[in-house]
C-alpha positions in Angstrom: -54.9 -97.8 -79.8 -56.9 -100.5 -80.9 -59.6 -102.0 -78.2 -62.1 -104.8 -78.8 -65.0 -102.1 -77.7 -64.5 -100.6 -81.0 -66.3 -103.7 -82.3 -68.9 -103.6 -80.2 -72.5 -103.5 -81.5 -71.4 -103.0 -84.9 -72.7 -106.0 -85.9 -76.1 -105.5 -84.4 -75.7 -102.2 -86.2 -75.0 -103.7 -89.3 -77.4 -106.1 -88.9 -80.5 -103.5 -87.9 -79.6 -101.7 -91.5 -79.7 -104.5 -93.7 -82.7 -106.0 -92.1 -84.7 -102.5 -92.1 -85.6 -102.3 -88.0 -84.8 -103.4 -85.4 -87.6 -105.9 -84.8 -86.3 -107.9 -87.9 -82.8 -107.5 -87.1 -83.6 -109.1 -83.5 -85.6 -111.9 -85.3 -82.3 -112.8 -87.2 -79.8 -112.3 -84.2 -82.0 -114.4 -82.1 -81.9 -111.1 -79.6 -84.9 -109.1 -77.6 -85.9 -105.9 -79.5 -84.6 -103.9 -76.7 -81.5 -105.9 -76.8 -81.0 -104.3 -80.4 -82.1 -101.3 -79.2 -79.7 -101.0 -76.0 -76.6 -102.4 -78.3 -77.5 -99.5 -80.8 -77.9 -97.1 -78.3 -74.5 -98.0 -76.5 -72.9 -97.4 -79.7 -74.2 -93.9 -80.5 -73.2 -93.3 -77.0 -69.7 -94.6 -77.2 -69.2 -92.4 -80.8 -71.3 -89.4 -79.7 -73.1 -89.0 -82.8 -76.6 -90.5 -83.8 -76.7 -93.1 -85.9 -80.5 -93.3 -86.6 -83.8 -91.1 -87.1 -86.3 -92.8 -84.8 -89.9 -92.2 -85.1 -93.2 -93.9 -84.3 -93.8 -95.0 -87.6 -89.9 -95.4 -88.9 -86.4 -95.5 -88.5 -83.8 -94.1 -91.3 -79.8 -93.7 -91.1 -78.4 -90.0 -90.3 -76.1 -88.7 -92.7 -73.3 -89.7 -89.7 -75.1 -93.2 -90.1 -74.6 -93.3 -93.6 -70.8 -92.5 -93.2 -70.5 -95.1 -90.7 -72.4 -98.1 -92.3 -70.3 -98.4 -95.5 -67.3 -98.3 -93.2 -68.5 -100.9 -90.8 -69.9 -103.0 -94.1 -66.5 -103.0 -95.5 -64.8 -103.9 -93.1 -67.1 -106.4 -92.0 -66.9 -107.8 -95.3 -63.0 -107.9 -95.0 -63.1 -109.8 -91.8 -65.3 -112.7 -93.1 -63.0 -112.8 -95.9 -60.3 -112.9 -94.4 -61.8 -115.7 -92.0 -62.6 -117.6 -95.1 -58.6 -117.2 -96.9 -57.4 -118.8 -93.2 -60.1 -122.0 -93.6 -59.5 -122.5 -97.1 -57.5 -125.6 -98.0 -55.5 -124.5 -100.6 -55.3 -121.6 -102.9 -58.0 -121.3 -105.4 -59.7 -118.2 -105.6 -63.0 -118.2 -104.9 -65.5 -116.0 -103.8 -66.8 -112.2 -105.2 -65.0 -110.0 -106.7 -65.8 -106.3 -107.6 -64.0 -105.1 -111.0 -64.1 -101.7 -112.5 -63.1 -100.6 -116.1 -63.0 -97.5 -118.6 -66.0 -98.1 -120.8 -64.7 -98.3 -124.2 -61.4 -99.8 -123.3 -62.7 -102.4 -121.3 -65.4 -103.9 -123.6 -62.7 -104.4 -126.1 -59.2 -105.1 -124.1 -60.3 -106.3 -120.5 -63.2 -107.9 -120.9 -62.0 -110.6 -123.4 -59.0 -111.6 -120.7 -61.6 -111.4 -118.0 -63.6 -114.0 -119.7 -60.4 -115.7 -119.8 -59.8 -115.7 -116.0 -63.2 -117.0 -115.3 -63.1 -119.9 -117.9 -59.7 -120.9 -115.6 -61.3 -119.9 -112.2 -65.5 -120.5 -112.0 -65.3 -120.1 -108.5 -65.0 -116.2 -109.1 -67.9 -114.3 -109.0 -67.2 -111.2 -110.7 -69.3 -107.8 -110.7 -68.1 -105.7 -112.9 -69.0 -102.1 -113.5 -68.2 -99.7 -116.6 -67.2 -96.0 -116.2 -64.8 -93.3 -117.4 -64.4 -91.5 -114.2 -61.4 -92.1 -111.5 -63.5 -94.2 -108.9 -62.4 -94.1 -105.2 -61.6 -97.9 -104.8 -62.2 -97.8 -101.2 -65.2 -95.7 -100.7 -67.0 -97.3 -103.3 -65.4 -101.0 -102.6 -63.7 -102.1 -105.6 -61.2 -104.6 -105.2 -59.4 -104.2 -109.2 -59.9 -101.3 -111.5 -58.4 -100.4 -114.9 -57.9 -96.5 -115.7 -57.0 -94.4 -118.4 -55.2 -91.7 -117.0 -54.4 -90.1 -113.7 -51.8 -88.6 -111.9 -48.1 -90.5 -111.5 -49.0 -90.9 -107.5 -51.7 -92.7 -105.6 -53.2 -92.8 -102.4 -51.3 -95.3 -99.7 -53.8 -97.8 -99.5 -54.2 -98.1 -103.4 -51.6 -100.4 -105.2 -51.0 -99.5 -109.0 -49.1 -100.6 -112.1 -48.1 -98.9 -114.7 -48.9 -100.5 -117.8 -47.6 -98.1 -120.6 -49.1 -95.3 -122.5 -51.7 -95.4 -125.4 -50.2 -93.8 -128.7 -52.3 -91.4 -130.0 -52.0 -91.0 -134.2 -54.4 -89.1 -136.9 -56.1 -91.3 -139.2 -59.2 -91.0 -141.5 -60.9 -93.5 -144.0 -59.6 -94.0 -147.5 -63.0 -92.3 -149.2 -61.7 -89.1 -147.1 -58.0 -89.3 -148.3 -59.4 -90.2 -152.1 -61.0 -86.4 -152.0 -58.8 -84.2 -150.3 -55.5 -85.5 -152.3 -52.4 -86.3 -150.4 -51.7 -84.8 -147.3 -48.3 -83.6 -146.6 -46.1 -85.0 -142.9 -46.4 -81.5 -141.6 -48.2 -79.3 -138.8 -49.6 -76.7 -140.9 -51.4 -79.5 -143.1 -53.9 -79.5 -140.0 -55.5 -76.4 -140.6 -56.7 -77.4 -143.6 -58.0 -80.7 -142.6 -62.0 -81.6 -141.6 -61.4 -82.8 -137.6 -63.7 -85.1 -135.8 -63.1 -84.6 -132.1 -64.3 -86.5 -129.4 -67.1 -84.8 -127.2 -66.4 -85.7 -123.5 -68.9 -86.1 -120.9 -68.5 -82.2 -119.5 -69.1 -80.9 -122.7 -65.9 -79.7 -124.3 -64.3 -81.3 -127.2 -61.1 -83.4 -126.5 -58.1 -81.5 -128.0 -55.5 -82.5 -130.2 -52.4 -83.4 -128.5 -49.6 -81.9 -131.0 -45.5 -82.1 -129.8 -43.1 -80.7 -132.4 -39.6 -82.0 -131.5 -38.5 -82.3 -128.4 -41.0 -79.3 -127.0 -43.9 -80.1 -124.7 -46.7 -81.3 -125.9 -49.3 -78.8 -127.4 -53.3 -78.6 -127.3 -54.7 -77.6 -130.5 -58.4 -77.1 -130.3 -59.2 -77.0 -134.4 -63.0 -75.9 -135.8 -64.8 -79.1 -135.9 -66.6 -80.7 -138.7 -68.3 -82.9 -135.8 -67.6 -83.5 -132.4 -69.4 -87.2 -131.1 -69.3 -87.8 -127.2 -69.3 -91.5 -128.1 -66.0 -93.5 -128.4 -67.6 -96.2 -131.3 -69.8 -93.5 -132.9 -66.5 -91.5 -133.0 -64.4 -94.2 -135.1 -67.6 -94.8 -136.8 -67.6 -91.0 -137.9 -63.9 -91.2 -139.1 -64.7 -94.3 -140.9 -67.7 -92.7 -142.7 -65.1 -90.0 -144.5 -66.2 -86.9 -142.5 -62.7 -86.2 -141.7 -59.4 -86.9 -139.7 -59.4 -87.9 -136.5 -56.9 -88.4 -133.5 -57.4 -91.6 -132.3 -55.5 -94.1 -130.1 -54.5 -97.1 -131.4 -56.0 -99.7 -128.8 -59.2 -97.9 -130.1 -58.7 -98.8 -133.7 -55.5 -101.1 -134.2 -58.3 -103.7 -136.2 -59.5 -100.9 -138.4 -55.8 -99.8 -139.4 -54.6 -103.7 -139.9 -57.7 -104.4 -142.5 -57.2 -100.7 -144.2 -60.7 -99.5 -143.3 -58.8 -96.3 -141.6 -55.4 -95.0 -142.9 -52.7 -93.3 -141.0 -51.9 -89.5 -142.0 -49.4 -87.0 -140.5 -47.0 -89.9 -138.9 -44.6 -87.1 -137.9 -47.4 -85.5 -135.3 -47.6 -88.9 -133.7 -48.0 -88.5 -129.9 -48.0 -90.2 -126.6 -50.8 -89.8 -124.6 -52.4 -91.1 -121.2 -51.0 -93.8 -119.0 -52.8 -97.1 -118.3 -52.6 -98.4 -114.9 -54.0 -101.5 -113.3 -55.3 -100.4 -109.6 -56.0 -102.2 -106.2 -56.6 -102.1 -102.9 -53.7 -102.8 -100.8 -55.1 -104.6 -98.2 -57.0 -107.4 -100.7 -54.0 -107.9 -102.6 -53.5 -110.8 -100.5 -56.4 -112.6 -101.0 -56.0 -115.5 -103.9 -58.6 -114.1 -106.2 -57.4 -110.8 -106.7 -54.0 -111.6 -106.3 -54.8 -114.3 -109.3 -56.5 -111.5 -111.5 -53.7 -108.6 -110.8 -51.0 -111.2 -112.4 -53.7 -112.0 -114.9 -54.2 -108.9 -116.6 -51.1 -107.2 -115.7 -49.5 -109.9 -118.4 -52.2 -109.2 -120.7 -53.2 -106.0 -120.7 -51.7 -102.9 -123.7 -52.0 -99.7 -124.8 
């Protein structure tokens, strides 16, 4: 059951973090220092935890305090956002907004429509952050996030689209081609082919995704000629002549239109992970993310 003594002294809390103690936090609330200190200590009181470390010379967050502080942040945050959507005049989207994207693939796919969106809205004030792994959008509070991969469910409070699959095909430069001779449409052709494979960030090589009719699809882990734990480095490997490589076709589709790389083994062809666009539910409201979601879910490939 919700009660307004939930909110109490949060934003003295709040307040007494961001400002460092609780001296400066009262010079910015306009309070007594044992004001702060009373609202702080009602609050620990009312949770039954401790929020800070006290000592003579300092005062640090508990683990407890930690916890609670991005919560109370966020949804802070939210509030004052949500104060500013109800004042606003009309429907422009304005304000900060927290992006995250798949290194490679977002350099070279979002990025460009980003820069669109900002040359039609420059009242956005975008912070966006590049990594490969599958973020927790609330905990870490990102409002839009583009992923490679992940499972065909999501938590509740996480919106997603589904925004096709990238197709994986082997490829390898012309030089490469020129000295091995033609390479016949056929599995066992692999085994006597030089494989660059992708090194990812845990260590192992990626495997090669192999389906053969209507079976499931395979994963072939060949002998490497050279495994590179970078996605450009990779294509640049391939495009050196050190061998074939499965690639996806977002990664190279400029390479194969100006003949720099050269498809092989079309037959082996394969699907491989989906691309969603990801939010958080209870932002999608708001015009600036709402903008952006239509924005690159009409733009966005695999």
């Amino acid at each position: 059951m919700y009660s307004s003594e939930r909110l109490k002294g949060i934003d003295v809390f709040v307040c007494a973090v961001d400002a460092g103690s609780f001296t400066a936090a009262a010079q910015r609330l306009n309070l007594t220092n044992s004001a702060v200190g009373k609202a702080v200590g009602r609050l620990e009181a009312r949770l039954g935890v401790r929020l800070f470390e006290r000592t003579t010379r300092r005062q640090s967050l508990t683990d407890a305090g930690q916890a609670f502080y991005r919560t109370c942040q966020r949804v802070l945050g939210e509030l004052e956002e949500a104060e500013h959507v109800l004042k606003a005049e009309d429907t422009v989207p304005v304000g900060k907004l927290r992006i995250d994207l798949p290194a490679t693939y977002g350099r070279m796919h979002v990025m460009p429509l980003l820069f669109g969106f900002l040359k039609a809205y420059p009242g956005v004030q975008p912070q966006v952050s590049f990594t490969d792994r599958l973020v927790d959008l609330v905990e870490d509070g990102i409002d839009v996030a583009v992923r490679i991969g992940g499972g065909e469910t999501w938590p509740a409070p996480i919106g997603n689209r589904f925004l096709g699959r990238e197709r994986r095909i082997f490829c390898c430069a012309p030089s490469y081609l020129k000295r091995m001779g033609p390479i016949a449409d056929q599995f066992e052709a692999l085994a006597q082919l030089d494989s660059v494979l992708y090194r990812r960030p845990d260590g192992t090589p990626s495997p090669w995704l192999i389906q053969r009719g209507d079976a499931p699809v395979e994963h072939c882990h060949p002998a490497a000629r050279l495994e590179v734990g970078n996605a450009d480095s990779w294509v640049d490997a391939v495009l050196q002549g050190f061998g074939v490589g499965q690639l996806s076709t977002w990664l190279i589709e400029k390479r194969l239109a100006s003949g720099e790389l050269v498809e092989v083994l079309p037959s082996l062809a394969v699907d491989g992970l989906p691309l969603y666009l990801l939010w958080q539910r209870s932002r999608q409201l708001l015009p600036k993310v709402d903008a952006l979601l239509h924005h690159l879910g009409a733009g966005l490939h695999v």
